[in-house]
N, C-alpha and C positions, 0 to 999 in steps of 0.2 A: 361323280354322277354327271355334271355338268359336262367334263368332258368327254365321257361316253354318250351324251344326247349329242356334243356338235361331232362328234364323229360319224354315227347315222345319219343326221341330217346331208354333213358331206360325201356319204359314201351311197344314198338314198338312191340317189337319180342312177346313179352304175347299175347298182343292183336290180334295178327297177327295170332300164333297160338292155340288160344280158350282158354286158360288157363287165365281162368276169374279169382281164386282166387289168384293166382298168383299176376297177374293185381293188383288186390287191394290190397293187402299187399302191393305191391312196391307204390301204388298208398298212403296209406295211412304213410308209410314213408315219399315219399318225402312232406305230407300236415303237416306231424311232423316238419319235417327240416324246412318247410316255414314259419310256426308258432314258431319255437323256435327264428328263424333270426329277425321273428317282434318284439317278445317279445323282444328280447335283443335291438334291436334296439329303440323300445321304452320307454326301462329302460334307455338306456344310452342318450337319448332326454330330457326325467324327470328326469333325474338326473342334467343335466348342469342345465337343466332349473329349479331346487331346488336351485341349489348352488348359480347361480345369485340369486334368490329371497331372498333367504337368506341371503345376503350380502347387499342385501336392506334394509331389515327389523333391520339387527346389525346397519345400518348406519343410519335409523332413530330413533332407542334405543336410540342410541350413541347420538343423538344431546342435547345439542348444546356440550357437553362438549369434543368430543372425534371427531378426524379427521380418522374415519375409512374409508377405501377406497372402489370404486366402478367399478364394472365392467367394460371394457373398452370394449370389447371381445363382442361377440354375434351377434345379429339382428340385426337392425337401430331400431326399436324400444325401445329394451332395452338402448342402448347406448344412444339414446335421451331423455328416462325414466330417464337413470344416470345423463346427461348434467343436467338435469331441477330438480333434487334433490339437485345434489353438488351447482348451484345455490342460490335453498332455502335454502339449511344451512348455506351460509354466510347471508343470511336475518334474520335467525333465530339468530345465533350468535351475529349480528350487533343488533338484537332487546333487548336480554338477557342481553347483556353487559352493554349496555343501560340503561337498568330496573333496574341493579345490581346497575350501578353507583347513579341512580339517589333513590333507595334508602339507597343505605349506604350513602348519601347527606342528606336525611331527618332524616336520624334516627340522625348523628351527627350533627347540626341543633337541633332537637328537644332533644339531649341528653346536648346542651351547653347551653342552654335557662335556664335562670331564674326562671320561669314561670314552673308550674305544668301541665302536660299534660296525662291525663289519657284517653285510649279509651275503649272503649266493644262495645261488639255485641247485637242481638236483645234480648239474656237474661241475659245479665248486667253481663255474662264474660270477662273477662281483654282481652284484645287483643295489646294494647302497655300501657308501663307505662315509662316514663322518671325518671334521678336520680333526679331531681327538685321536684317530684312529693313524689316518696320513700321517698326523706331525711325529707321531710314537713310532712310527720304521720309516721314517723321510721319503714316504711316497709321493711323489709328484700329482698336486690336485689341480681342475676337477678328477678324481680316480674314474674314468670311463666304465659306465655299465655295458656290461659284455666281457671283460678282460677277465681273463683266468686269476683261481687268486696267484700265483706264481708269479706272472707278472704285477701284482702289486705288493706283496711280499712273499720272501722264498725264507717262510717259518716251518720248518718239517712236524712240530707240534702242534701248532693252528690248524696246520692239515689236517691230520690223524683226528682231532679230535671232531672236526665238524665235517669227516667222513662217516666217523662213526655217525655222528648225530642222524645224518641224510640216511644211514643205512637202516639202524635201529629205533629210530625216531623217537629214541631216549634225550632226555635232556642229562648235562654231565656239566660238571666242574671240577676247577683241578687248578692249582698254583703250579705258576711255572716262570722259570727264569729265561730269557729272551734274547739269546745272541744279535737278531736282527735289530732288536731294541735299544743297541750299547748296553746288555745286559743286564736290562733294568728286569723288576720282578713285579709280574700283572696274577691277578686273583682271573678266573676267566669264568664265564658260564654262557655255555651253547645251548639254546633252545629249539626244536624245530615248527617248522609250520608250513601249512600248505595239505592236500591231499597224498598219500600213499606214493600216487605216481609220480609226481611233480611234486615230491615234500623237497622244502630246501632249511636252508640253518642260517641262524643267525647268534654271534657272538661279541659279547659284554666284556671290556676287557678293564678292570680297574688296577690301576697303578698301586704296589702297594710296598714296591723299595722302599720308603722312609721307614713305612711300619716292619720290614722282614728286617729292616737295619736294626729298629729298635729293638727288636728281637735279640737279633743275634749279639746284641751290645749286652742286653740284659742275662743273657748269658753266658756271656764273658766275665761279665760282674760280676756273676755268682761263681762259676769255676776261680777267676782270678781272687776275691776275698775269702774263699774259703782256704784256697790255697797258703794266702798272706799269712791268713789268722793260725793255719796246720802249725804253722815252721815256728812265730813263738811259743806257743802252746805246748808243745810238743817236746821244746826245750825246759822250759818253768818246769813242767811235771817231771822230764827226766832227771834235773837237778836237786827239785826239791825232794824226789825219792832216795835220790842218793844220799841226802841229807839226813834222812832220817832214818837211814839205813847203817848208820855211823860215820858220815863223813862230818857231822859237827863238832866230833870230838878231831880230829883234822886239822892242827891247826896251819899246817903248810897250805891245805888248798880248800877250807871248810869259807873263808874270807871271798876267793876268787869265784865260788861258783853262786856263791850269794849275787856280786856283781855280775855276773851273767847272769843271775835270774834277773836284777835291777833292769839292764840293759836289754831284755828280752819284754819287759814289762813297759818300760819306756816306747820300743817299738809299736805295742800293743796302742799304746794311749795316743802315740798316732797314727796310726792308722784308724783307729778311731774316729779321730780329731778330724781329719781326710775322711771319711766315709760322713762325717756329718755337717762338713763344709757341702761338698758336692749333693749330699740330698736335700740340703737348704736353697742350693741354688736350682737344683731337676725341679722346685716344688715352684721355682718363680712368684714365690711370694713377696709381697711387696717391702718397700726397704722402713724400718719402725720410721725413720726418718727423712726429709728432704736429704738432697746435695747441700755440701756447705764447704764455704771455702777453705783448701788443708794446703797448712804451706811443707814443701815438701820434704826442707831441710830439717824440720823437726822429725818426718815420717822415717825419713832416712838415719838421722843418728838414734830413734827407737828401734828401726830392725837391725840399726850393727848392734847395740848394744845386748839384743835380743842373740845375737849368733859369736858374741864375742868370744863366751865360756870354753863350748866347741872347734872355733879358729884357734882358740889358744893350744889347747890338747891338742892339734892335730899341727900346728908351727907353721900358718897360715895366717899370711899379715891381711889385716883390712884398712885399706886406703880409701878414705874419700878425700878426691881430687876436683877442681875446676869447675865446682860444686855453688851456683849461682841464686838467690832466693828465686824463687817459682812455687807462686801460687796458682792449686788448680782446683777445679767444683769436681768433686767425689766424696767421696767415704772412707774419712782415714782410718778405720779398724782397718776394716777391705782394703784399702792400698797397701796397709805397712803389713796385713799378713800376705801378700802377695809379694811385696819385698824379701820379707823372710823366708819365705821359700826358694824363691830365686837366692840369694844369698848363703841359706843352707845347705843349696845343691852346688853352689858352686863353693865351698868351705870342703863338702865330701866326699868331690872328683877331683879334688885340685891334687897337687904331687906335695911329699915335704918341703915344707921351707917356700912353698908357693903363697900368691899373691893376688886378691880379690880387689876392685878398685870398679868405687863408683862415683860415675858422673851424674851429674844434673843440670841444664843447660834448659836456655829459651831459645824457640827459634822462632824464624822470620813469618811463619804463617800462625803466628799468637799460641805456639804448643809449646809445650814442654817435654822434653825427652831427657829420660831416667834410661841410663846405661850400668847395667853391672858384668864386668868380664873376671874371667877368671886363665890363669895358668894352665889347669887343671889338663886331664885326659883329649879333651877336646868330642867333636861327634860325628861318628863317619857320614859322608853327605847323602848318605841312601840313607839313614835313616832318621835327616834331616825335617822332612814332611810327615813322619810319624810320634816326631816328640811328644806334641801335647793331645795325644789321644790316652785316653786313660786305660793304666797300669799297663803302657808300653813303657818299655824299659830296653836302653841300648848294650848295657852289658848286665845282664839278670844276676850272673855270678855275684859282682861287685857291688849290686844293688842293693842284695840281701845283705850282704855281709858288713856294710852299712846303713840297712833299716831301709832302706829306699820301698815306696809303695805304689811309687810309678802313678801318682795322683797329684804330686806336686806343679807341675808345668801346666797339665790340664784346667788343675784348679787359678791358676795366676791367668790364665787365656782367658776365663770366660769372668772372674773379676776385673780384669783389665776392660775388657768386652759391656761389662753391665755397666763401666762409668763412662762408654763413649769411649773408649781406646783402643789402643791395638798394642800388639806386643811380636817382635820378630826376633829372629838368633843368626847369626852366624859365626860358625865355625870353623878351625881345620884340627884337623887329628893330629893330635900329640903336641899342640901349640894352646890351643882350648877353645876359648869359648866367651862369645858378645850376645849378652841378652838386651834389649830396648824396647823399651814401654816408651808409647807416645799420646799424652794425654791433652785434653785442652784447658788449655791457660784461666786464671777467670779474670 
């Protein structure tokens, strides 16, 4: 208003006196001057009004990680616009932190796990892979999200199965053995997740060789002892029928088949003997007693005298030789029937007229080493690393035919084994055969 009075005032006298052009010159000045006032004024209205906005838009850049500030200044509107931002960014913050925590919880969880866990997406790109995972097909870690699984293992089962997953969006499991693995045997279970279109898979691989070992040992066991037990059985009954069928009145062979039934009966009682050695020790129960110190030249002349009977029948000298006292901390039942087996087996491979000979010796790192060699057969060197696994046996023929149950060597390995020892062989074919127990001195 005010500017509109000094406008008349100044344009008064023009108008007053007829001087029209006048008039508008002055008349189109002062519509300059009012137009330049708006303009500016309107710049300087959009300009605050930039600057807040702007300081808006840094502060929602900014989030969550940055506490950029917010206008205080302005309208109620903006100040209420600000109130109800700095608000949501502590919801955002409190949400983020949150997320952060709760996956760097999964990822170390699924980095400390045993267990294999590989994910991908809907085209069978890596999207997590665990060290469990890498170290089980020696993939090169960090395993890079984005890479095909091919490039992080070229397993054609892994594939197939968490194609299906992604296709059918079934979850599946299924054991399977793992040439990419050094042919280890994983239990697996794929699960899918995600929506329809972008479903991907993720799979759980648990190691479970030991246990498909145990397995397959366990039924070995059971084919191989039932086999043991067919062969005397089978004889006792065959002889003892014929026995009673009239060959007791016999007196050429009524004598001979009785001692086949004896010597088929004997077989029986150990193989026994062996089946309940070995399930005393599968049971790892504890020993009735401590370790105590057994000197070993006593333990040694108890299992020749133990195998003397048999060396004799079969004209197999037993020599102990260069034979030193050595005492050591074990369990002399356990050591002197782990003597006797080695001793037995080498009385029942040996050749006629052959010669069994054991040493006993201290040596320089405070052990004692118990050597028994024999003449005998000797053992081919393939099948050297398979001796003391149970009811392996290098010639099955000659095994049966005397009594062998292919549980003797195994069983000396792991009583040698329970008192701190070790036990090694070598051989050459048709020269025989060096067994050595190395125990500690006491």
């Amino acid at each position: 208003m005010l500017s509109a009075l000094l406008a008349l005032l100044w344009l008064g006298p023009d108008l007053a006196h007829g001087t029209t052009l006048s008039a508008f010159a002055k008349l189109f000045v002062c519509f300059a001057i009012g137009s330049a006032a708006a303009l500016s004024f309107a710049y300087g209205l959009t300009r605050r009004w930039s600057l807040r906005t702007r300081r808006l838009e840094n502060f929602v850049a900014a989030l969550p990680a940055s506490e950029t500030s917010l206008p205080e200044d302005g309208p109620d509107e903006v100040q209420s616009l600000s109130r109800a931002m700095r608000a949501m960014a502590g919801r955002v913050r409190h949400i983020v932190e949150r997320a952060n925590l709760e996956s760097s919880r999964r990822e170390t969880i699924l980095a400390c796990l045993a267990e294999g866990v590989l994910a991908v997406d809907q085209s069978l790109k890596v999207i997590f892979c665990n060290d469990a995972f890498a170290r089980a097909f020696s993939a090169r870690m960090p395993v890079v999200e984005g890479r095909t699984l091919y490039e992080v293992v070229r397993e054609p089962a892994l594939r197939d199965i968490l194609e299906r997953v992604v296709l059918t969006g079934a979850a599946e499991r299924d054991r399977y053995q793992l040439p990419a693995a050094a042919g280890r045997w994983f239990e697996a279970r794929a699960l899918p997740f995600g929506e329809a279109s972008s479903r991907g898979a993720v799979i759980v691989l648990h190691d479970i060789t030991d246990i498909q070992h145990q397995e397959q040992l366990r039924k070995d066991f059971i084919a191989d002892v039932s086999h043991e037990l067919r062969t005397p059985l089978a004889a006792i009954r065959g002889y003892a029928e014929t026995l009673l069928d009239g060959a007791l009145e016999d007196r050429a062979n009524n004598r001979k088949f009785v001692e086949i039934i004896l010597a088929h009966s004997i077989r029986l009682n150990n193989i026994a003997s062996d089946l309940l050695v070995i399930s005393e020790l599968d049971a790892n129960s504890p020993p009735p007693s401590p370790p105590e110190s057994v000197s070993l030249l006593e333990v040694i002349d108890s299992a020749i005298h133990s195998v003397q009977n048999a060396a004799a029948m079969r004209g197999v000298r037993l020599d102990r030789r260069n034979c030193s006292e050595c005492i050591v901390i074990g369990y002399r039942f356990r050591l002197e029937q782990a003597l006797v087996n080695l001793l037995d087996n080498a009385v029942k491979f040996n050749r006629p007229d052959g010669e069994v000979t054991i040493e006993c010796v201290s040596t320089d790192d405070h052990r004692a080493r118990i050597s028994v060699s024999d003449t005998g057969i000797g053992i081919p060197s393939e099948d050297l690393k398979r001796i003391f696994e149970r009811f392996y046996r290098v010639d099955k023929t000659r095994s049966r035919s005397t009594g062998g149950t292919g549980l003797g060597l195994p069983i000396v390995k792991e009583l040698v084994e329970r008192m701190g020892g070790s036990v090694t062989v070598e051989s050459r074919l048709g020269r025989g055969s060096r067994f050595t127990i190395l125990l500690q001195a006491a």
